[in-house]
C-alpha positions in Angstrom: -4.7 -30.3 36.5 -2.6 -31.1 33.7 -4.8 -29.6 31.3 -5.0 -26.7 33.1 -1.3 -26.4 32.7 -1.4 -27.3 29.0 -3.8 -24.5 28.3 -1.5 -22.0 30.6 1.7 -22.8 29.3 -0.3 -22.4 25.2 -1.7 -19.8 26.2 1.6 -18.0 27.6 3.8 -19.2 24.4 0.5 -17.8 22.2 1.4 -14.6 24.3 4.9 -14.2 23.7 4.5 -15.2 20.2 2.4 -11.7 19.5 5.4 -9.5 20.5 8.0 -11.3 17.9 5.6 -10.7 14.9 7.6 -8.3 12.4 5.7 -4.8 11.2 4.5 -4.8 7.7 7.2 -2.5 6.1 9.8 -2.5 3.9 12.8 -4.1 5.4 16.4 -3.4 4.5 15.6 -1.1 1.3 13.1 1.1 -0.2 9.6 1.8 -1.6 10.0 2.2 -5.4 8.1 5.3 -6.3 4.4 4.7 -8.0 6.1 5.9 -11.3 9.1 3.7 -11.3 9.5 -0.3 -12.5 7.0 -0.4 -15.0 8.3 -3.1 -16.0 7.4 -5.9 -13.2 4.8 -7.8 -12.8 2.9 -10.4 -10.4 0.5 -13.1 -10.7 -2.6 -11.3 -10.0 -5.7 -9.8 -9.6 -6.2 -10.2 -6.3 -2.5 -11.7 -4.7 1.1 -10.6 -5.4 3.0 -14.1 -4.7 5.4 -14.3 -7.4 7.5 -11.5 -9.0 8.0 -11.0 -13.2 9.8 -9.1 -15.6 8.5 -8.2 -19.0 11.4 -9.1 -21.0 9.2 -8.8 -24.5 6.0 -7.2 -25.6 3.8 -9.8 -24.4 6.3 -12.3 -22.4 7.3 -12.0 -19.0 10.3 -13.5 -16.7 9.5 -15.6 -13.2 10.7 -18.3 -11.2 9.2 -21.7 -12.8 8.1 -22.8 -8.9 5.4 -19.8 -9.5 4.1 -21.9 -12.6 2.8 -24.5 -10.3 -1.0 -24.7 -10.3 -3.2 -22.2 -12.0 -1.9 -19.0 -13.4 -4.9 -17.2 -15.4 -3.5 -13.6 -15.6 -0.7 -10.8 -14.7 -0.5 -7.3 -13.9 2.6 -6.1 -15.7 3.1 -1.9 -13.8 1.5 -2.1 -11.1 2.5 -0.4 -7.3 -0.1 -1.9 -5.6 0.2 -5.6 -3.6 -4.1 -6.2 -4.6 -5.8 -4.8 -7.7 -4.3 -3.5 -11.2 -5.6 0.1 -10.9 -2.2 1.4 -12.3 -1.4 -1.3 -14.6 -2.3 -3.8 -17.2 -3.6 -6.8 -16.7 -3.2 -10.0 -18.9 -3.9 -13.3 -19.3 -1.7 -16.2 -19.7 -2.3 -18.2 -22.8 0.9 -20.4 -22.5 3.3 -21.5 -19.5 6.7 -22.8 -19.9 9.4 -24.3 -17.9 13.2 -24.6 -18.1 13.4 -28.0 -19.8 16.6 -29.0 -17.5 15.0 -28.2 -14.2 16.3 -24.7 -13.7 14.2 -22.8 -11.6 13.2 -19.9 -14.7 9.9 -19.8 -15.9 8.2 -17.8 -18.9 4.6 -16.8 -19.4 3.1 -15.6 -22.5 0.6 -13.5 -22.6 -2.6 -12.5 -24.8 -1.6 -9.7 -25.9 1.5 -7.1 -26.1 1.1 -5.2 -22.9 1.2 -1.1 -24.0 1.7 0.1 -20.2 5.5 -0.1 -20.5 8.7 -1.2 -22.5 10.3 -4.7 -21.5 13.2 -4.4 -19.5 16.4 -4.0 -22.0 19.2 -6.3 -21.8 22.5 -5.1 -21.1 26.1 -7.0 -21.8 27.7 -4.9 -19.5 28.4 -5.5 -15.9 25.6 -3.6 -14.0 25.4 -3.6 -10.1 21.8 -5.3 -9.5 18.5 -4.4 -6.9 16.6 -7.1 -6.0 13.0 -6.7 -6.4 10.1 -8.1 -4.5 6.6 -7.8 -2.8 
């Protein structure tokens, strides 16, 4: 008896569970269109777990927590969560880690990536997007 109350009352939560799962979509901003933010990148080719920024021909800006374990290329351009279809892939010849502990990472790559420019540094005070997958 008390299993079969166990397996109702797993069953029942496993049930409720399904209605709070959140739709795949954008939440709280916007699709960028294909042509736009050339200029990021993710570990890839066949996940999007981490977000970069091409700040040089062949260098790009993460988070130094998405240098952990094995990081064999990017895709710097791409619109697409799987693949590199619109964009150019690269391997990582060299990972390196904010020597106090700050979570910033920077990758450098095999070669200058032609796809797009790195992202240009301002000194002025610009209101910022946040980007992600």
């Amino acid at each position: 008896m008390k299993f079969a109350l166990l397996l109702a009352f797993t069953v029942a939560v496993a049930a409720l569970a399904q209605d709070q799962v959140v739709p795949a979509k954008v939440a709280w901003g916007d699709e960028a269109p294909d042509d736009g933010l050339k200029s990021s990148g993710a570990r890839k080719p066949n996940s999007a777990d981490t977000v970069m920024c091409l700040i040089a021909p062949n260098v790009v800006l993460t988070a130094a927590h998405c240098l952990d374990g094995v990081v064999p290329s990017v895709v710097v351009g791409t619109h697409y969560l799987t693949g590199f279809r619109d964009g150019e892939l690269a391997n990582v010849t060299e990972k390196i880690k904010h020597p106090n502990g700050t979570d910033v990472g920077i990758l450098i790559l095999d070669h200058n990536i032609s796809i797009t420019q790195p992202v240009a540094v301002s000194f002025e005070f610009v209101p910022a997007d946040v980007l992600t997958w």
